[in-house]
Each structure stands twice: as C-alpha cells, then as structure tokens.
mmCIF file of the C-alpha atoms, coordinates in Angstrom:
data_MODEL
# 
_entry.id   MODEL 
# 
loop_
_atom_site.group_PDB 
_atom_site.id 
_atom_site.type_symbol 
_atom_site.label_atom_id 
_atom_site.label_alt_id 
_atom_site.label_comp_id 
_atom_site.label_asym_id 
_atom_site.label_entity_id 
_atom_site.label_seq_id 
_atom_site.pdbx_PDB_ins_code 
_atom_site.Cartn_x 
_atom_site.Cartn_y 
_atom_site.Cartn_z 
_atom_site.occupancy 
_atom_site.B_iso_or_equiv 
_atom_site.pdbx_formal_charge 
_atom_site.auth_seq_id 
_atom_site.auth_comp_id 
_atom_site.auth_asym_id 
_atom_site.auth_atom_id 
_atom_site.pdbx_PDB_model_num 
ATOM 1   C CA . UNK A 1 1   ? 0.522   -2.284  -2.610 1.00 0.00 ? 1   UNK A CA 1 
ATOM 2   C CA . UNK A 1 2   ? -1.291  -4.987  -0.735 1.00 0.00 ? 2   UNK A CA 1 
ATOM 3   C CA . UNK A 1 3   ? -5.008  -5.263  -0.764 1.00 0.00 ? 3   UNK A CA 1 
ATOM 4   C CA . UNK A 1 4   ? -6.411  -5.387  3.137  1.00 0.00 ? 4   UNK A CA 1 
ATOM 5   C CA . UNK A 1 5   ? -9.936  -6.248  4.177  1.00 0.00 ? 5   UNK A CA 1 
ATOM 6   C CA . UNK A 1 6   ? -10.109 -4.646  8.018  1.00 0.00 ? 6   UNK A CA 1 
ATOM 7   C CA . UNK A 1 7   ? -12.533 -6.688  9.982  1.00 0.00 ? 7   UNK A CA 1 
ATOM 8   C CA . UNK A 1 8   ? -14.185 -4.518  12.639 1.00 0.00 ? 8   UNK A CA 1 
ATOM 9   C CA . UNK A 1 9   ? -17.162 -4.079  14.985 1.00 0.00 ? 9   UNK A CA 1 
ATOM 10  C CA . UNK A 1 10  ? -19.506 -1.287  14.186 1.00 0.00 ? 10  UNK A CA 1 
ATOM 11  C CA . UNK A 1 11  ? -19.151 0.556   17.209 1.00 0.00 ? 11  UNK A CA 1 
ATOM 12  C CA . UNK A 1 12  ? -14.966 0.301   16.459 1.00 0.00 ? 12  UNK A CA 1 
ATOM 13  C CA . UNK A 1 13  ? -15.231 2.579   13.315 1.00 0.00 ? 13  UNK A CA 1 
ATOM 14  C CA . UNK A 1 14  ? -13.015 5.259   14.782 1.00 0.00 ? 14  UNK A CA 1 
ATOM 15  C CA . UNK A 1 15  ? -10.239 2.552   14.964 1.00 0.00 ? 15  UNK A CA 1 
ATOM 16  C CA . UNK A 1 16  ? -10.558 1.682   11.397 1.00 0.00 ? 16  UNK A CA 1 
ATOM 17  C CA . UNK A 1 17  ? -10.212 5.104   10.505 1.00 0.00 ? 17  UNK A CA 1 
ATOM 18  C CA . UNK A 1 18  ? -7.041  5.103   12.814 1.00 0.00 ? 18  UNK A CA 1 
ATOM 19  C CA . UNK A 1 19  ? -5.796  2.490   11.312 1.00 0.00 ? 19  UNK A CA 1 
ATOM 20  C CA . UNK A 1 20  ? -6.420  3.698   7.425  1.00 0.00 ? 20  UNK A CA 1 
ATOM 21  C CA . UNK A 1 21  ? -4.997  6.864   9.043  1.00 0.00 ? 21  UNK A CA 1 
ATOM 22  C CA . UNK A 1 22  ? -1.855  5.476   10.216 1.00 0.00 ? 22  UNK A CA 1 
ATOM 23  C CA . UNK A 1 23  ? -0.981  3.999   6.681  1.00 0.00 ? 23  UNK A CA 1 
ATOM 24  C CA . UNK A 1 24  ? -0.936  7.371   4.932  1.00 0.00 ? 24  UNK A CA 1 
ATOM 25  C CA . UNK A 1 25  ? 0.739   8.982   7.428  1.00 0.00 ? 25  UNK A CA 1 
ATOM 26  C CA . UNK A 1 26  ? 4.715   9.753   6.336  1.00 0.00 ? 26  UNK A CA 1 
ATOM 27  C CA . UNK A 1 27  ? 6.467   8.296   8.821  1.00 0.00 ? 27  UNK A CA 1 
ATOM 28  C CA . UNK A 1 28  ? 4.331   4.803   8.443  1.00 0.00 ? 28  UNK A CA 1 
ATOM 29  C CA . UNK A 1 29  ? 6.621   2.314   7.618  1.00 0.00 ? 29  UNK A CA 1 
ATOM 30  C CA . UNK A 1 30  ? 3.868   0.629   6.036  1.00 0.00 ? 30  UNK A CA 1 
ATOM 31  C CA . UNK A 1 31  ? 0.863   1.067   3.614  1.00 0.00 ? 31  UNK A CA 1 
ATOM 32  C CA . UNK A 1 32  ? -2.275  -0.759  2.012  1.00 0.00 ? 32  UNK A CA 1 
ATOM 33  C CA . UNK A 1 33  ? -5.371  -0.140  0.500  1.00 0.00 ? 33  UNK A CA 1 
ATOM 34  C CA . UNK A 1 34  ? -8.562  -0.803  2.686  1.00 0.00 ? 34  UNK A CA 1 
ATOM 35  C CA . UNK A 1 35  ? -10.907 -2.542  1.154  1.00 0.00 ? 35  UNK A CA 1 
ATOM 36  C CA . UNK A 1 36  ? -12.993 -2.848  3.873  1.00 0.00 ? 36  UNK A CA 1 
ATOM 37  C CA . UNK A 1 37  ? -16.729 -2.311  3.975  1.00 0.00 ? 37  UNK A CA 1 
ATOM 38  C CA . UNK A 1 38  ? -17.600 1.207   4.673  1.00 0.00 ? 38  UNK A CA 1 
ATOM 39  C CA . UNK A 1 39  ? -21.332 0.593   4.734  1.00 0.00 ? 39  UNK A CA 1 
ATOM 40  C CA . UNK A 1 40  ? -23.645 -2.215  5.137  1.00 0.00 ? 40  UNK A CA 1 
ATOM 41  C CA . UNK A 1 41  ? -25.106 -4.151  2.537  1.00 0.00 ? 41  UNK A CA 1 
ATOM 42  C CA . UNK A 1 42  ? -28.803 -4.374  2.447  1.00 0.00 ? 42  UNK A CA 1 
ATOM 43  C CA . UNK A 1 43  ? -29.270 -7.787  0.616  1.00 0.00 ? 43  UNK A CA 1 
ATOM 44  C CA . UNK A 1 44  ? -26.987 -10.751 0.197  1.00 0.00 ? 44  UNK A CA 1 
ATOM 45  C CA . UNK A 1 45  ? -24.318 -9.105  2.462  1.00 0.00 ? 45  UNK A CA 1 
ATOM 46  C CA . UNK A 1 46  ? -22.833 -12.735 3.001  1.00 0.00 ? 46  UNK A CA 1 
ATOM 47  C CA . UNK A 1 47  ? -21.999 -13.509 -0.386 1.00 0.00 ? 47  UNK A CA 1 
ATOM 48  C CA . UNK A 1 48  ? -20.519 -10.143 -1.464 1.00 0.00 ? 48  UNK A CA 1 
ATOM 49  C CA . UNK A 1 49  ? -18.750 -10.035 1.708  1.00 0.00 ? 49  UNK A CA 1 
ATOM 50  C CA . UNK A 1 50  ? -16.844 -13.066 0.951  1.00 0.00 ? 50  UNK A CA 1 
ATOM 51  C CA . UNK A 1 51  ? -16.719 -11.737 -3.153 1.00 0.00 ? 51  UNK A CA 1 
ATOM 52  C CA . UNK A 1 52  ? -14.874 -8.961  -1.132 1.00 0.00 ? 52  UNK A CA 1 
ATOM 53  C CA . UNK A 1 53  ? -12.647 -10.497 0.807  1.00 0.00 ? 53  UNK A CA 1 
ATOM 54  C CA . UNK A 1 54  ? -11.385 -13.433 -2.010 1.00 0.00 ? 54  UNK A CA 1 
ATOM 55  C CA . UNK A 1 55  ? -10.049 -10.018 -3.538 1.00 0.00 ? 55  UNK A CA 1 
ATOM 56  C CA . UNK A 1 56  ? -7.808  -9.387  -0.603 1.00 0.00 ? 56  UNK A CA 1 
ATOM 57  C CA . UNK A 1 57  ? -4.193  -9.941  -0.251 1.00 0.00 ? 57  UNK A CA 1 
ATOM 58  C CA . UNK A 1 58  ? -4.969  -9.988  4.047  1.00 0.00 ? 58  UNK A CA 1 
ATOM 59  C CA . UNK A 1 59  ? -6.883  -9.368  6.348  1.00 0.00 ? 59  UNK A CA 1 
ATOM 60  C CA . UNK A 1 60  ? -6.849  -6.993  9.656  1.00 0.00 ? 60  UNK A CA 1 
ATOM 61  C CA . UNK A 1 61  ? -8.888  -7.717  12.398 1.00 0.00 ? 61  UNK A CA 1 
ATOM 62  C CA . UNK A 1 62  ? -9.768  -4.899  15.143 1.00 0.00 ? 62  UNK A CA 1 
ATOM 63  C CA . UNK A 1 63  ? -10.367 -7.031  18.159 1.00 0.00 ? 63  UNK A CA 1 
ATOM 64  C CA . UNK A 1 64  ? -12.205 -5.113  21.306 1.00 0.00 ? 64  UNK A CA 1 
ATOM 65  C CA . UNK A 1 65  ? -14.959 -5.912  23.627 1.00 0.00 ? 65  UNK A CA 1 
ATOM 66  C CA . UNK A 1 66  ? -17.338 -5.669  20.986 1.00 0.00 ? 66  UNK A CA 1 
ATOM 67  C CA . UNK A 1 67  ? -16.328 -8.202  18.658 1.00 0.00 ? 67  UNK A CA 1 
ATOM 68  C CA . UNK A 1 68  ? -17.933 -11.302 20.636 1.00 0.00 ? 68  UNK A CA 1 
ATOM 69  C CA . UNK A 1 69  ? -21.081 -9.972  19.471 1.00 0.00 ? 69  UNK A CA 1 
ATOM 70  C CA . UNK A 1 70  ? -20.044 -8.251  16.356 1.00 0.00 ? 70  UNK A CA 1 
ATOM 71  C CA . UNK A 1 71  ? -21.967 -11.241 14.445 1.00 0.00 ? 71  UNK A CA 1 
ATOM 72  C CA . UNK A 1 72  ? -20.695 -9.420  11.126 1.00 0.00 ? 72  UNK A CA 1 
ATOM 73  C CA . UNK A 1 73  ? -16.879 -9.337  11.960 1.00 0.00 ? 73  UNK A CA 1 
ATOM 74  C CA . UNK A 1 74  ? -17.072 -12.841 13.397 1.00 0.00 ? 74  UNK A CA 1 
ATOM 75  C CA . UNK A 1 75  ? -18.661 -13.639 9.549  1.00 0.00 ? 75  UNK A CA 1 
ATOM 76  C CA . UNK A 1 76  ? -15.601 -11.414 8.244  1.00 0.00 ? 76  UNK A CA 1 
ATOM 77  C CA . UNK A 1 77  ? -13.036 -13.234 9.918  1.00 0.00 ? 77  UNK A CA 1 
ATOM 78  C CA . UNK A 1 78  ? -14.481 -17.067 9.589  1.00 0.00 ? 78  UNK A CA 1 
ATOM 79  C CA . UNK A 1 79  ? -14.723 -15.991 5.700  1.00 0.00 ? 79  UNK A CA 1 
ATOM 80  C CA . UNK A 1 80  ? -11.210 -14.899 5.103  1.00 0.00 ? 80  UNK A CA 1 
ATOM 81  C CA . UNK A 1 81  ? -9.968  -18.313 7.180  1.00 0.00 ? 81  UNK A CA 1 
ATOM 82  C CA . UNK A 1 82  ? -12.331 -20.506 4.745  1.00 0.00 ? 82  UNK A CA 1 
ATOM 83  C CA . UNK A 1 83  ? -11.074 -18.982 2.247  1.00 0.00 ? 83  UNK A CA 1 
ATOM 84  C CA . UNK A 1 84  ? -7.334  -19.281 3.194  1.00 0.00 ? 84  UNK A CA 1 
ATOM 85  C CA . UNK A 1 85  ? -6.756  -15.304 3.517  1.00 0.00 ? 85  UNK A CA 1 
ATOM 86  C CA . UNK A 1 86  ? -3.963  -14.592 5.745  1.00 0.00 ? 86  UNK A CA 1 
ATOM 87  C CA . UNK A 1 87  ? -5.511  -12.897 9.038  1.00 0.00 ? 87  UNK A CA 1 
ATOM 88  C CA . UNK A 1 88  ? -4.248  -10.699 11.938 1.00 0.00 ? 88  UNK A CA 1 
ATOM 89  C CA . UNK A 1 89  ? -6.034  -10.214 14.700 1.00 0.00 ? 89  UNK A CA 1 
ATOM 90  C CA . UNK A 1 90  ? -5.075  -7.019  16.532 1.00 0.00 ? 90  UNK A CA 1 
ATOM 91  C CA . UNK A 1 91  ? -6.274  -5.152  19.805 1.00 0.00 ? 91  UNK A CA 1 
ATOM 92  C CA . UNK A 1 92  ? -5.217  -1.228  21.235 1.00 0.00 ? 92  UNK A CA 1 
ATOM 93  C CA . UNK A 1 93  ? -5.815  -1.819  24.757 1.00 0.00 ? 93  UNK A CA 1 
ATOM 94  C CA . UNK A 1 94  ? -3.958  -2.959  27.383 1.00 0.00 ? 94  UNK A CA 1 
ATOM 95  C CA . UNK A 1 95  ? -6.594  -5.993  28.095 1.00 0.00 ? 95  UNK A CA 1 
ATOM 96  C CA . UNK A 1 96  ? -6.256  -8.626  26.046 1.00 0.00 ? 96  UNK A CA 1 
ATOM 97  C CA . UNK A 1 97  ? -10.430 -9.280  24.785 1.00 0.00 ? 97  UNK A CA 1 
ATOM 98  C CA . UNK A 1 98  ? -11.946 -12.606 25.588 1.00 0.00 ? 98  UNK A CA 1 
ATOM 99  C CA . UNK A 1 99  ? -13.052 -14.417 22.334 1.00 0.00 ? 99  UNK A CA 1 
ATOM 100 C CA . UNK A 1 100 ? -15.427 -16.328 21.700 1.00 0.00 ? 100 UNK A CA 1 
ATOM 101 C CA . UNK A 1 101 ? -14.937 -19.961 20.421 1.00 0.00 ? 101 UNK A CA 1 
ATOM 102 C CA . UNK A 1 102 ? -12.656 -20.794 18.235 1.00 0.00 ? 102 UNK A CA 1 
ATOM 103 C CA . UNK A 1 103 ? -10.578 -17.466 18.051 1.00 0.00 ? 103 UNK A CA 1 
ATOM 104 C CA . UNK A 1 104 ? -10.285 -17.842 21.611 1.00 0.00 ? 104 UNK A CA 1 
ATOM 105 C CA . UNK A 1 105 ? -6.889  -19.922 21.644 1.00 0.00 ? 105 UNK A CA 1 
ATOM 106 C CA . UNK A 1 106 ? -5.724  -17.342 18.187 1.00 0.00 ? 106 UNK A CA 1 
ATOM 107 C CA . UNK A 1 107 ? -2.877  -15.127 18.683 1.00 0.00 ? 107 UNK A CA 1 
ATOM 108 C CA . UNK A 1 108 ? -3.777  -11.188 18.964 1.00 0.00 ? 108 UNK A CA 1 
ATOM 109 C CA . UNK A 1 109 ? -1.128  -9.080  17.986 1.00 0.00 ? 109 UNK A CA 1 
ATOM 110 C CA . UNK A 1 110 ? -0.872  -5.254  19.931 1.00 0.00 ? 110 UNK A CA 1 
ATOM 111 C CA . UNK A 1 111 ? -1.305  -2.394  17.885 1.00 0.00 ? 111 UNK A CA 1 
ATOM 112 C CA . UNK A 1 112 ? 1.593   -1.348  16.706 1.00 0.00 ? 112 UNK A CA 1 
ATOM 113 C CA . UNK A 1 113 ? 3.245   -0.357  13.437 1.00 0.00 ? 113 UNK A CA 1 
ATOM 114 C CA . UNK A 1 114 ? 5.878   -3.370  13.754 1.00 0.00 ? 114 UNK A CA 1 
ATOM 115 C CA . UNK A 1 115 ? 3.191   -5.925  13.904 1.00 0.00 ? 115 UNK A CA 1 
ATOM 116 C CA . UNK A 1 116 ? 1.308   -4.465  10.938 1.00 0.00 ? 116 UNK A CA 1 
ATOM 117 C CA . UNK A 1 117 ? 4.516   -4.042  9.150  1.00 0.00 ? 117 UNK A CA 1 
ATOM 118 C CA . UNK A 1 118 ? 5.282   -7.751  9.978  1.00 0.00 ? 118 UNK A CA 1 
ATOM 119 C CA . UNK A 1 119 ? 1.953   -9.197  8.526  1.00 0.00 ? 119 UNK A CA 1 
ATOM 120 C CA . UNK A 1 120 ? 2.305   -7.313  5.685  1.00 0.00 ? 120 UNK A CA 1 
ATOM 121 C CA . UNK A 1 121 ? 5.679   -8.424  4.608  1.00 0.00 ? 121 UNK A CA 1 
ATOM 122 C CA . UNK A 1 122 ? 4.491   -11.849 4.753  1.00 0.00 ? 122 UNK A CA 1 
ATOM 123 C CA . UNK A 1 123 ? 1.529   -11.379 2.230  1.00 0.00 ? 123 UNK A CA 1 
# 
C-alpha cells in the first residue's frame, strides 16, 4: 500500500477527510495510507514536515481558493518537488483555482477516483 502525504489548506480539512474517506470505501478502486499532518507542529514544523514527506511514496494536493495563501501547503508541496516526491495536484470544483507562481502553469487533475487511481499506479 502506497504511503500518501495529502497537502491541504486548513480551512479544506473536510476534503481531506473526503478524500481518506473515499479510499476505505468498498467500491474505491484505490487505497493508501495518509500520512498527512493531522495537527500542527508547534516547533520546527519545517524540518519534520519535510522528515514526513521523504517517507512518502506521493503526494496529494487539495487545490481550492485557499491554497494561494495556505503558506503551509505551498511549504508542503515545494518540499515534496525538492525532494523529487511525485505530486498531484487536484481540485472538486468546477473552477479551476488560480495559483500562485510557479504552480500556476502545473497541471490540476479533477477529483475523481480515475485520476487518483492513475497517480497511484505510477508510484
């Protein structure tokens, strides 16, 4: 089973819960374990953030209207690039979110269990 950091705002916790939601469900043709961080660290966040995600086989990001000032996801994401993590960005609306500089030219995938399924296979 793969190992999957989810990258999310703070005010987008109900969608990671979705989403970790969706993966146990029976019919999901896909499943992971979420290592994502459930609550914030109160010292050195930035280093065992990136302890965190160097222990990840991927990682999803929830992209909405509040990740272009979701300093913490941006940090999330940047991380698992340096560090040469596979990423998937990912959005539920119908709007495609305006990012900020330089995810704005990245690919975001819809929601959807074929396009988790997809980056999954490929880890």
């Amino acid at each position: 089973m793969k190992r999957i950091f989810i990258a999310f705002a703070v005010e987008d916790i109900r969608s990671r819960d979705l989403l970790v939601g969706q993966a146990k469900n029976d019919n999901s043709p896909f499943e992971f374990v979420d290592m994502s961080v459930k609550t914030p660290w109160e010292t050195d966040w930035e280093s065992k953030c990136r302890t965190k995600i160097r222990g990840c086989d991927g990682v999803i990001a929830l992209i909405s209207k509040n990740t272009p000032l979701a300093t913490g996801q941006l940090f999330e994401i940047k991380t698992a690039e340096e560090e040469k993590i596979p990423v998937m960005l990912m959005y539920s609306s119908n709007d495609r979110p305006t990012l900020p500089y330089p995810l704005n030219s990245r690919l975001i995938n819809v929601w959807s269990w074929t396009n988790i399924k997809s980056f999954l296979s490929k880890l």
